[in-house]
C-alpha positions as CSV (number, residue, x, y, z in Angstrom):
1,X,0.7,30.7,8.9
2,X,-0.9,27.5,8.5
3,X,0.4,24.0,8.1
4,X,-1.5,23.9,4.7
5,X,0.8,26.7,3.8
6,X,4.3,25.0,4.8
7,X,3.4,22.2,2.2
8,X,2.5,24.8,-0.4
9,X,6.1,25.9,-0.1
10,X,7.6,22.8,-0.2
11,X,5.9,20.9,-2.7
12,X,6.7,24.3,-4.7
13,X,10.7,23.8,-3.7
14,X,10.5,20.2,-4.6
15,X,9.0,20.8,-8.1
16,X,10.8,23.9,-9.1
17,X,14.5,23.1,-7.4
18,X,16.1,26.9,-7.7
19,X,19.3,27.0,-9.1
20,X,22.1,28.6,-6.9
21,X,23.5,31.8,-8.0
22,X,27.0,31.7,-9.3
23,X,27.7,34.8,-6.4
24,X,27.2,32.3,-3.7
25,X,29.5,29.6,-4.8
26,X,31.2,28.1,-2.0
27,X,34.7,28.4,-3.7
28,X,33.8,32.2,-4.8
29,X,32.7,33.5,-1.2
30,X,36.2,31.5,-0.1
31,X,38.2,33.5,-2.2
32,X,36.6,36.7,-1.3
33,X,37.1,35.9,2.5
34,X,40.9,34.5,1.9
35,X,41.9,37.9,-0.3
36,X,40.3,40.3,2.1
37,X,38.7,42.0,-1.5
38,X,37.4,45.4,-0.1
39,X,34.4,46.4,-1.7
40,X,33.4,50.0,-3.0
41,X,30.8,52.0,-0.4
42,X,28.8,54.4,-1.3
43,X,27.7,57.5,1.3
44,X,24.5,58.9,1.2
45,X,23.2,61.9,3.0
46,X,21.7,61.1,6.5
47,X,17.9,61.5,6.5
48,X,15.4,61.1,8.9
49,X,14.9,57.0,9.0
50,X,10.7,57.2,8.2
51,X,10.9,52.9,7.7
52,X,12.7,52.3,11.2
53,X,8.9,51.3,13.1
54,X,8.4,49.1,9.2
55,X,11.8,47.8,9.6
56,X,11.0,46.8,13.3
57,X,7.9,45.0,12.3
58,X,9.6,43.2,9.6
59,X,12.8,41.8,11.6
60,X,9.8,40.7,14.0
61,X,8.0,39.1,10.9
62,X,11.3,37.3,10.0
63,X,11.6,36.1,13.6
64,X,8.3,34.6,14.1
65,X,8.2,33.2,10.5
66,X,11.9,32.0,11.3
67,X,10.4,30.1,14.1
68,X,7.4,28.6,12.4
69,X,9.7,27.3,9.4
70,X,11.8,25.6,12.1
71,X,8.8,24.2,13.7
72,X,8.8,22.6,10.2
73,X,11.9,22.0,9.3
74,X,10.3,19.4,6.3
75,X,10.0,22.9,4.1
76,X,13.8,22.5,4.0
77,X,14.5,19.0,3.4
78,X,15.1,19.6,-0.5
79,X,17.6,17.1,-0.8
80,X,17.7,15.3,-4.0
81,X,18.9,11.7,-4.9
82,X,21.0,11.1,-7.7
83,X,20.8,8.3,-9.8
84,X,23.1,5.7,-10.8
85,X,25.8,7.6,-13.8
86,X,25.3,3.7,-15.6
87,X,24.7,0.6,-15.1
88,X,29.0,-0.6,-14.4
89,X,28.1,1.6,-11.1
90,X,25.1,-0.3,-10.2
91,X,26.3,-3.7,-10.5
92,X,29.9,-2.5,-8.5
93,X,27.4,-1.4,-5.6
94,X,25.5,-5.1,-5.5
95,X,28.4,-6.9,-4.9
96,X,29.5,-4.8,-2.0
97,X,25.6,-5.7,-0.8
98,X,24.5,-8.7,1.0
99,X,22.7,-11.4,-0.7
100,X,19.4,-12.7,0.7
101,X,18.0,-15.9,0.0
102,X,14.4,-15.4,-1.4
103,X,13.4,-18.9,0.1
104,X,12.9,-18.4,3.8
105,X,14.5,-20.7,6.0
106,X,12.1,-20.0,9.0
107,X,8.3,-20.6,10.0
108,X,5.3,-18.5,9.3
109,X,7.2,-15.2,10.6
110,X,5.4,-13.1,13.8
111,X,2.5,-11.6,13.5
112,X,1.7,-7.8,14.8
113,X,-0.4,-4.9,15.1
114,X,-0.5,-2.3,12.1
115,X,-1.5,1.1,12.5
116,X,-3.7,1.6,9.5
117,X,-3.8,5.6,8.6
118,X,-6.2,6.3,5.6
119,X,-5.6,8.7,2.7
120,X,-8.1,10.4,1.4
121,X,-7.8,9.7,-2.5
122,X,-5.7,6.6,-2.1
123,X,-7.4,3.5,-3.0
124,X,-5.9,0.1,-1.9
125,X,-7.1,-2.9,-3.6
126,X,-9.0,-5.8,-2.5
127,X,-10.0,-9.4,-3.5
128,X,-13.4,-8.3,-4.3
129,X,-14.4,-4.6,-5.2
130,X,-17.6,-3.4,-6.4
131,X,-19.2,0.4,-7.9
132,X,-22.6,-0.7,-6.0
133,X,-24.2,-2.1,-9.2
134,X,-22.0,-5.2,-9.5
135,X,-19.4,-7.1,-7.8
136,X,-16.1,-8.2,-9.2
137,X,-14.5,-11.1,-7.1
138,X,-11.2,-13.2,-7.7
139,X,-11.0,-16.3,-7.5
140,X,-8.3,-18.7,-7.1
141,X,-8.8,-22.9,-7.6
142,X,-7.1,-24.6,-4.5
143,X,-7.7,-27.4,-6.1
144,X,-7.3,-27.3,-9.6
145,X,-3.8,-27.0,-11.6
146,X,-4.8,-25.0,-15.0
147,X,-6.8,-21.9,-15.4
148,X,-7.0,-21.7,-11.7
149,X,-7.4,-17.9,-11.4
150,X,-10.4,-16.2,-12.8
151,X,-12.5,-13.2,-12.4
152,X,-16.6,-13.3,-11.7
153,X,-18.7,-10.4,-12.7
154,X,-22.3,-10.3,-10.4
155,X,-25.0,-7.7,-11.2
156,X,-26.2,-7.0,-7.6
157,X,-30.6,-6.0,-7.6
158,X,-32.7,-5.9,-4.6
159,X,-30.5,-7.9,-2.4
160,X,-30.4,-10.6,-5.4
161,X,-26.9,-11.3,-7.8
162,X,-27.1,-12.5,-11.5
163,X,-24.0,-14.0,-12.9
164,X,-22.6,-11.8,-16.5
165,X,-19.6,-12.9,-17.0
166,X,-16.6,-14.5,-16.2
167,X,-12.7,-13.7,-16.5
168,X,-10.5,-16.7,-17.0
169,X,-7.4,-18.2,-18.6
170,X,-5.2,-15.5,-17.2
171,X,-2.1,-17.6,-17.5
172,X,-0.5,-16.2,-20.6
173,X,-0.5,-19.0,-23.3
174,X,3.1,-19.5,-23.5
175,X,3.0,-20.1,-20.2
176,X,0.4,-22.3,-19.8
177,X,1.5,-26.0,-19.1
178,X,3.2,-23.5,-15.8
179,X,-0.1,-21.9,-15.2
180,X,-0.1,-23.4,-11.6
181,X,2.7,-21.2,-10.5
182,X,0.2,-17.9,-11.1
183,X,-2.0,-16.7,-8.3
184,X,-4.6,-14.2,-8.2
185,X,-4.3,-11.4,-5.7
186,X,-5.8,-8.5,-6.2
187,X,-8.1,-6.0,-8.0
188,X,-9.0,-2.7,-8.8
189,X,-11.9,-0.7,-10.3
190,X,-11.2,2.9,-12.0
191,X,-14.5,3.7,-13.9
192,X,-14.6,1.0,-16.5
193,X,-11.1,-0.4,-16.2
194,X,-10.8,-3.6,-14.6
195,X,-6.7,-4.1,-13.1
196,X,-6.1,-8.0,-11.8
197,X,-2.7,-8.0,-10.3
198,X,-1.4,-11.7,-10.0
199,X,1.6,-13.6,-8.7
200,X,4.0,-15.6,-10.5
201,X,6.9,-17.7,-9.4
202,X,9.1,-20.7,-10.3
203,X,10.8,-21.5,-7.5
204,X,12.5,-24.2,-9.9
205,X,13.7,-21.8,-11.7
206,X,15.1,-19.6,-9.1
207,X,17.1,-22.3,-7.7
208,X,18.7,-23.6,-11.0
209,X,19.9,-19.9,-12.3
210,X,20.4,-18.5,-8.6
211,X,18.2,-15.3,-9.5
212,X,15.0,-14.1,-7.8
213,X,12.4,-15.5,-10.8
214,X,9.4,-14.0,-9.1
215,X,7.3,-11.6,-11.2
216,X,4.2,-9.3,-10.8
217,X,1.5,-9.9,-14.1
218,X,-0.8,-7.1,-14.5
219,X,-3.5,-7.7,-16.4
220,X,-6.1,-4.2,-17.5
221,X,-9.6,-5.2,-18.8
222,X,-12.2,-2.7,-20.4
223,X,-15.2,-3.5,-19.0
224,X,-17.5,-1.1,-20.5
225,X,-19.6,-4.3,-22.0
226,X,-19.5,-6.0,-18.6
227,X,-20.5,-9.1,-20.4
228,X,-17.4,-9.1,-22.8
229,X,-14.6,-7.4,-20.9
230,X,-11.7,-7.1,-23.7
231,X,-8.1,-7.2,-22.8
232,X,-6.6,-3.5,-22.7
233,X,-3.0,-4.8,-22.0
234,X,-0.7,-7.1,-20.2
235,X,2.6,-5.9,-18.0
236,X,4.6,-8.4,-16.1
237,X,7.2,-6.3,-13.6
238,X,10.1,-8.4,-12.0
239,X,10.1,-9.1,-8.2
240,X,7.1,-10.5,-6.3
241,X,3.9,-8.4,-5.9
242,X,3.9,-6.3,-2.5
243,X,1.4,-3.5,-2.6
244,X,0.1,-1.3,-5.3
245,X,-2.3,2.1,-4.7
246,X,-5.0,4.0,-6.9
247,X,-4.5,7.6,-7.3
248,X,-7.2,9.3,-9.8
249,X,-6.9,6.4,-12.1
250,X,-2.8,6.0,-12.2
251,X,-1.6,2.7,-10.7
252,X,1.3,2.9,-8.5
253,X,2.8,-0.7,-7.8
254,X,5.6,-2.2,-6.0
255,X,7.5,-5.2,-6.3
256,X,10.8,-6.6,-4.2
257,X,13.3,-7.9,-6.3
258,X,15.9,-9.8,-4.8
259,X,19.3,-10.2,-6.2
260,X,20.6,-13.3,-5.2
261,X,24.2,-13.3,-7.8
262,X,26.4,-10.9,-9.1
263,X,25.3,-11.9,-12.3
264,X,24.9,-9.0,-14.5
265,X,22.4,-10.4,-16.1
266,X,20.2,-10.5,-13.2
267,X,21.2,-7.6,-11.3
268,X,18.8,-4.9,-13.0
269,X,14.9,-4.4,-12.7
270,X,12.7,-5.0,-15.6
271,X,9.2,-4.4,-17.1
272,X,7.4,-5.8,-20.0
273,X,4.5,-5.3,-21.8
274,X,4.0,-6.3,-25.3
275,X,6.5,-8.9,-25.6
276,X,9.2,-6.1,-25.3
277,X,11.5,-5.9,-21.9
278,X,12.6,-2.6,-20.9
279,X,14.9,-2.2,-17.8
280,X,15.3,0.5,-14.9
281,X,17.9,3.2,-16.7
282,X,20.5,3.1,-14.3
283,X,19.5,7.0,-13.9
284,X,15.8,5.8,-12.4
285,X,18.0,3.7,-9.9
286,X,18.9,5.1,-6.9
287,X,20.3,3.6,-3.5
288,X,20.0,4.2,0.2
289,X,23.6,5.1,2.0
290,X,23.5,3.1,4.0
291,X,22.2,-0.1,2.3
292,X,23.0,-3.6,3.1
293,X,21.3,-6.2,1.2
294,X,21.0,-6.4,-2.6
295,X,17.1,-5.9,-2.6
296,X,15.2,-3.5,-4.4
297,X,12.2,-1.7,-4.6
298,X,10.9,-1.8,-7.8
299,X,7.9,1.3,-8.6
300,X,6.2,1.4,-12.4
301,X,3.4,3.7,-12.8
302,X,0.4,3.0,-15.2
303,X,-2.0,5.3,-16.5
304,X,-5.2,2.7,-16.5
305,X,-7.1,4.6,-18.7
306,X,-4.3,4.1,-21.8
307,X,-2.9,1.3,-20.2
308,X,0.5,2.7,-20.9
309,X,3.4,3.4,-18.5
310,X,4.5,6.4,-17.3
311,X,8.0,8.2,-16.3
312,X,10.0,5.1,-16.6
313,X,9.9,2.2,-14.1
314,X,12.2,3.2,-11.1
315,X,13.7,1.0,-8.3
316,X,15.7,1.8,-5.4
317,X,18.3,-0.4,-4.2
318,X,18.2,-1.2,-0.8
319,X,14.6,-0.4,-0.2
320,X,11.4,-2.2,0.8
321,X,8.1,-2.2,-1.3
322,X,6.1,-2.2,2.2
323,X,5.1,1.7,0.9
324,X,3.2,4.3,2.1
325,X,1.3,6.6,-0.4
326,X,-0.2,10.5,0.2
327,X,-1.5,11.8,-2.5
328,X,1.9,13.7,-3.6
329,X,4.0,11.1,-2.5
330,X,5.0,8.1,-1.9
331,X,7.3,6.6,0.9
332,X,9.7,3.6,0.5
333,X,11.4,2.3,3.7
334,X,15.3,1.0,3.7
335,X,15.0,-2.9,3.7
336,X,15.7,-4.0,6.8
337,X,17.0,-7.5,7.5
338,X,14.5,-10.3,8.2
339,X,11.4,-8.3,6.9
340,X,11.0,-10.7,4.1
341,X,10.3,-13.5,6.4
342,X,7.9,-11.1,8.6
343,X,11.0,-10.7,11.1
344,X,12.5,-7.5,10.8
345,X,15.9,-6.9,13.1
346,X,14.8,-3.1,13.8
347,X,12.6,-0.5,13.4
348,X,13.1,1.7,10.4
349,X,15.1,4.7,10.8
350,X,15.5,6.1,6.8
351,X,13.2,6.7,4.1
352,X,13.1,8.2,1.0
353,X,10.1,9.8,-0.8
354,X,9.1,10.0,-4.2
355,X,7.4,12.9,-5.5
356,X,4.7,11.6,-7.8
357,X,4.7,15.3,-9.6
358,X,8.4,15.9,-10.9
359,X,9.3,12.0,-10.6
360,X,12.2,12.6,-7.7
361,X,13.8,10.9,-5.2
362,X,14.4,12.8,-1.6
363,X,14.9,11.6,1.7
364,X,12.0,11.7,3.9
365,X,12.8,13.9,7.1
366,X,12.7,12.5,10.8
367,X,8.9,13.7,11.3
368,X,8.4,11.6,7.9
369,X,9.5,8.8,8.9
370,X,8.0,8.7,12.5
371,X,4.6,9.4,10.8
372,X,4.6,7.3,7.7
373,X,7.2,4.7,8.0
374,X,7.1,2.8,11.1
375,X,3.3,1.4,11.2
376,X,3.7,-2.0,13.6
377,X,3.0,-1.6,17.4
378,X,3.1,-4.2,19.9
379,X,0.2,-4.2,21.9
380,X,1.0,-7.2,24.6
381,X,-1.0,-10.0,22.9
382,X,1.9,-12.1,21.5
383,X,3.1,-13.5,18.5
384,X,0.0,-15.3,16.9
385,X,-1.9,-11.9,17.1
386,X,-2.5,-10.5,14.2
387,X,-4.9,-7.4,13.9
388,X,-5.3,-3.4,12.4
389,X,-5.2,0.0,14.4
390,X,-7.6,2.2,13.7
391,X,-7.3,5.9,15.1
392,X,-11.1,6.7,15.7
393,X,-11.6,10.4,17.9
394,X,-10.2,10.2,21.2
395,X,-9.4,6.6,20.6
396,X,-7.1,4.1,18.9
397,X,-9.8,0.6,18.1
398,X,-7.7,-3.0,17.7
399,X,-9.6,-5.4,15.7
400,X,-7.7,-8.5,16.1
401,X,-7.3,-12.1,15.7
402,X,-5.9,-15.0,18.1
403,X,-4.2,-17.5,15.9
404,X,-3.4,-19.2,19.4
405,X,-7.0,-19.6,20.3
406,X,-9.2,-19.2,17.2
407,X,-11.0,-16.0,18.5
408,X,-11.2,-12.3,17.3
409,X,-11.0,-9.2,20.1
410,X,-11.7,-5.8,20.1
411,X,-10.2,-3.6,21.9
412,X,-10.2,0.1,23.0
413,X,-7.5,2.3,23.7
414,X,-6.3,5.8,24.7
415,X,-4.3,8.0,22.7
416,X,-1.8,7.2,24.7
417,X,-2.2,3.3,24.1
418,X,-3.3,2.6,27.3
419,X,-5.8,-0.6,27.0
420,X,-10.0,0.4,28.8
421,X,-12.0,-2.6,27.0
422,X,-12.2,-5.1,25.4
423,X,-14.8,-7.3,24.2
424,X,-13.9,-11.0,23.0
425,X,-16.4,-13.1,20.8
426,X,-15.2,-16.3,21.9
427,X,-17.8,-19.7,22.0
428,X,-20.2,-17.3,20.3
429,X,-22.7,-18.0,17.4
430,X,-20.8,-15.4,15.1
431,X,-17.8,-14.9,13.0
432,X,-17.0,-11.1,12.7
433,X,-14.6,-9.8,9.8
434,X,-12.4,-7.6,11.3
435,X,-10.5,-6.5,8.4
436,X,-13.8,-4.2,7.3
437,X,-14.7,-1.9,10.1
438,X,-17.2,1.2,8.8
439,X,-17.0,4.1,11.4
440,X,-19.3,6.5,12.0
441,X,-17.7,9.5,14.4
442,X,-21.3,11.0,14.7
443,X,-23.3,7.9,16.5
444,X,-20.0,6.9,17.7
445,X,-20.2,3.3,16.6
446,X,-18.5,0.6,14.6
447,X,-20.3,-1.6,12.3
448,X,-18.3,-4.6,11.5
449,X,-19.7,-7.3,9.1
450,X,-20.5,-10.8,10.3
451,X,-21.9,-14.1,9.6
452,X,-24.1,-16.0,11.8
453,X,-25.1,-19.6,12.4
454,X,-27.3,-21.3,14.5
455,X,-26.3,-23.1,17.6
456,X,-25.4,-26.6,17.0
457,X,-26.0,-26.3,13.5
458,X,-23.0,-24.5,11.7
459,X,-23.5,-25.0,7.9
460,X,-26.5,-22.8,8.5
461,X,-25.1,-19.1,7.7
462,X,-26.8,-15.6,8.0
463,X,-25.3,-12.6,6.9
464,X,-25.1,-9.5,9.3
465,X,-23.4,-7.2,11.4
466,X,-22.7,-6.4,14.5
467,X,-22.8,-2.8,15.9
468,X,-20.6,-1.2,18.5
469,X,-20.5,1.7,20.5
470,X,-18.2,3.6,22.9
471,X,-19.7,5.6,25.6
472,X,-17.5,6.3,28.7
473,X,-14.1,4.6,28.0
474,X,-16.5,1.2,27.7
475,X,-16.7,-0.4,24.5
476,X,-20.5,-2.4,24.4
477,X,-22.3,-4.2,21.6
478,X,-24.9,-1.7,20.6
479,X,-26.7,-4.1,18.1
480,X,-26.4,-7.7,16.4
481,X,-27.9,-7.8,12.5
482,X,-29.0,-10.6,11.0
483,X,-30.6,-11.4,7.8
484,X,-32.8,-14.4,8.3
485,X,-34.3,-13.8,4.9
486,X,-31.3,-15.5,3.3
487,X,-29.9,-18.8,5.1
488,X,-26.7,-19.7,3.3
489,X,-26.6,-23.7,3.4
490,X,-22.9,-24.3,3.8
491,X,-21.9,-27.4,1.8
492,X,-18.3,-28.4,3.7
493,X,-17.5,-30.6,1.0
494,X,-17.5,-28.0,-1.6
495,X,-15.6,-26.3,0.1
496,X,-17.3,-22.4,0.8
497,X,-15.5,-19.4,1.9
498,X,-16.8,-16.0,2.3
499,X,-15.2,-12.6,1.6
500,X,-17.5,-9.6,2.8
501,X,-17.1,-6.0,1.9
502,X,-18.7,-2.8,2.9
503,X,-20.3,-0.2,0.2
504,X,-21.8,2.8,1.3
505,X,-24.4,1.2,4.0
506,X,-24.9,-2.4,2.4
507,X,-22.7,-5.7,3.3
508,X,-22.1,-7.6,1.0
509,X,-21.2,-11.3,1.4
510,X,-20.0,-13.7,-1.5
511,X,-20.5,-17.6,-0.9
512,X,-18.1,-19.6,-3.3
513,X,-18.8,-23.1,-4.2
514,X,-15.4,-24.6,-6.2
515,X,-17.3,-27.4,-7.9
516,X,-20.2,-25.5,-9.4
517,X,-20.2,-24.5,-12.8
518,X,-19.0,-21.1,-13.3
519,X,-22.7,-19.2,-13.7
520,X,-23.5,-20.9,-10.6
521,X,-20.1,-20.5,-8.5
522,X,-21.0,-17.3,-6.8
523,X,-24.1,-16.3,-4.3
524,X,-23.6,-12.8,-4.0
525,X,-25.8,-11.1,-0.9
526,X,-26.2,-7.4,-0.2
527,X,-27.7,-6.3,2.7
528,X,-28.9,-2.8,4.0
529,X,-28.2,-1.8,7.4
């Protein structure tokens, strides 16, 4: 049997959940036992056994199979989570719950190294996306205080961009003498359906009517006129933004919403769109057993295409939006104390899963959890270090940053996490983006995008790459790209930043300039390596 074949038969238990048949009732079998009930035999002639040697091979069948099933124990892990009976149940479990202050108390939290594992399927959003003909990029005005957060829309031609259009006022208009309290952060592309995802809080607010006033604002564009992109729909989910995932074109998001009172006006989940407020039936609402702190996970799913939700917005109490998503299901960790300041106590040791077919709650098995929920490593380097874990063949690759000392670092390890290389661009006329590595298992290499300057003269930019290769346990720059057709001169008074993506074999780098008009903001580069 294959492992391919153990999830068949699981996924099949999961959606079909067999009833148990009345003659196997616990209390039935009891009474049978307790009453020694004799039960009526019937004889049959002896015959020759023909079957015995079919028998034989079955009971060895069983065994084996038996064996394998064990080796897999996840096929059995059937058990399902109940929801809350109504919502009198729910708010007598928050007060037996800890409250956590939404406002952290401590500094910028520790930084660490995540394992990144990549579903195939499962799209995670970005600050600037593109379909390889144009280039969507948020924006966000540090320095302004309304319509701060807009959209751009760049054709991209022969390593050239052309401005179309632009997305702004995304500050509701009831809202928008408070329009400094929204903040772009994220996008998505699904054919032509545009998602923004933005942040909104009123920390004001929060402390005046001791609730958790943070909300998520989706915003869904059709952007089949590129030039006009028309408003599909807008939803606005309670609890601040954490991660959200693209599985053929639905939108699975997840917000933490943090009950700070016992106020049962505050103490259930909500979603809105179209000026009408729907909250989490308490049957959607489920808990971890062992939960301490009155935090939720709040999970709505969106069909992009419609714009309209799906199976009812769910939350689980007790539960951290830090998810992990397959493309059956998805994996929501037990909130662990001090994660929402970056300082968790523990390492996670529950999870539940939810299966994106049939819409239920289980509990993800030991295996699960080992292999989906517990992502950080340390690797040695300290607090300030902040970088991703790639698995790549026989390796694991760290790309990395130093907050400490202002450098990024590479670095090679065994499958066993034992450190071979490292290479360190320290003092160097290059700034790599380690956030955007493009492997290629056949050459062996990694191709990270990069911008260079020119020694002594740094608001001179060229847009590149550079190349790396592992032969031998050595990690060794195999190649340093640079476009000196295009020299990016980098005004420091207007302030220029530069997001890079990667897109089949082309970089692309965006150059943002916050006090040029909006058809002139963006320079947009793509280049071919």
């Amino acid at each position: 049997m294959k492992n391919n074949d153990f999830d068949f038969i699981k996924n099949r238990f999961d959606s079909v959940e067999p009833s148990m048949p009345d003659s196997l009732n616990k209390e039935i079998l009891r009474q049978k036992i307790s009453s020694n009930e004799e039960h009526k035999t019937i004889k049959f002639e002896q015959k020759k056994n023909y079957f015995k040697p079919i028998i034989s091979a079955a009971a060895c069948f069983i065994l084996i199979a038996g064996i394998a099933f064990a080796a897999n124990s996840d096929v059995f892990n059937t058990e399902k989570i109940s929801g809350f009976g109504n919502y009198d149940e729910v708010n007598s479990k928050i007060t037996e719950l800890e409250k956590e202050s939404s406002v952290s108390e401590g500094g910028c939290g520790i930084f660490n190294t995540t394992l990144v594992k990549d579903e195939e399927n499962v799209e995670k959003p970005d600050v600037v996306k593109t379909d390889g003909e144009y280039i969507y990029c948020a924006y966000f005005d540090v320095e302004g205080y309304t319509n701060r957060n807009k959209v751009y829309i760049y054709k991209i031609q022969d390593n050239e961009s052309e401005f179309v259009s632009v997305i702004d006022k995304l500050a509701s208009d009831t809202d928008g003498e408070y329009s400094d309290f929204y903040k772009i952060n994220t996008l998505f592309v699904y054919n032509n359906r545009l998602v923004i995802i933005l942040d909104k809080s009123n920390p004001m607010s929060a402390d005046k009517y001791k609730r958790d006033f943070n909300t998520t604002i989706i915003k869904i564009y059709d952007i089949s006129d590129k030039s006009n992109p028309s408003l599909i729909t807008e939803i606005e989910q309670s609890g601040e933004y954490n991660q959200a995932r693209m599985i053929s074109g639905i939108l699975y998001l997840t917000s933490d919403y943090n009950v700070e009172t016992n106020d049962k006006n505050y103490t259930i989940p909500w979603i809105k769109q179209n000026e009408e407020t729907t909250y989490a039936s308490s049957k959607n609402i489920v808990c971890f057993e062992n939960a301490k702190t009155a935090q939720y996970a709040v999970i709505s799913t969106i069909d992009v295409e419609t714009g309209e939700l799906s199976k009812g917005l769910k939350a689980v109490l007790g539960g951290s939006a830090k998810i992990y998503c397959t493309k059956d299901y998805m994996y929501i960790n037990e909130y662990i104390e001090g994660e929402r300041y970056g300082e968790p106590e523990r390492d996670v040791t529950s999870a539940m899963k939810l299966n994106f077919k049939n819409g239920k709650f289980t509990y993800a098995s030991e295996t699960e959890v080992k292999q989906y929920s517990n992502n950080t490593i340390d690797i040695g380097r300290g607090d300030m270090y902040d970088s991703f874990l790639y698995p790549f063949g026989e390796y694991y690759i760290s790309l990395g940053h130093d907050a400490n000392d202002f450098k990024d670092e590479i670095i090679l390890f065994d499958k066993n996490m034992k450190e071979l290389d490292s290479i360190i661009f320290e003092n160097e006329c290059i700034s790599v983006n380690t956030n955007l590595p493009r492997f290629d298992k056949n050459t062996n290499t990694i191709t990270l995008p990069a911008n260079y300057y020119d020694e002594g003269i740094e608001d001179y930019h060229y847009q590149g790459a550079v190349v790396l290769e592992i032969t031998n346990n050595k990690i060794e720059i195999n190649d340093r790209i640079k476009d000196s057709t295009h020299i990016i001169n980098i005004d420091c008074e207007n302030y220029y930043y530069c997001p890079q993506i990667v897109y089949d074999d082309c970089i692309y780098s965006i150059y943002i300039n916050n006090n040029a008009p909006d058809n002139k903001k963006l320079k947009v580069f793509s280049y071919k390596f």
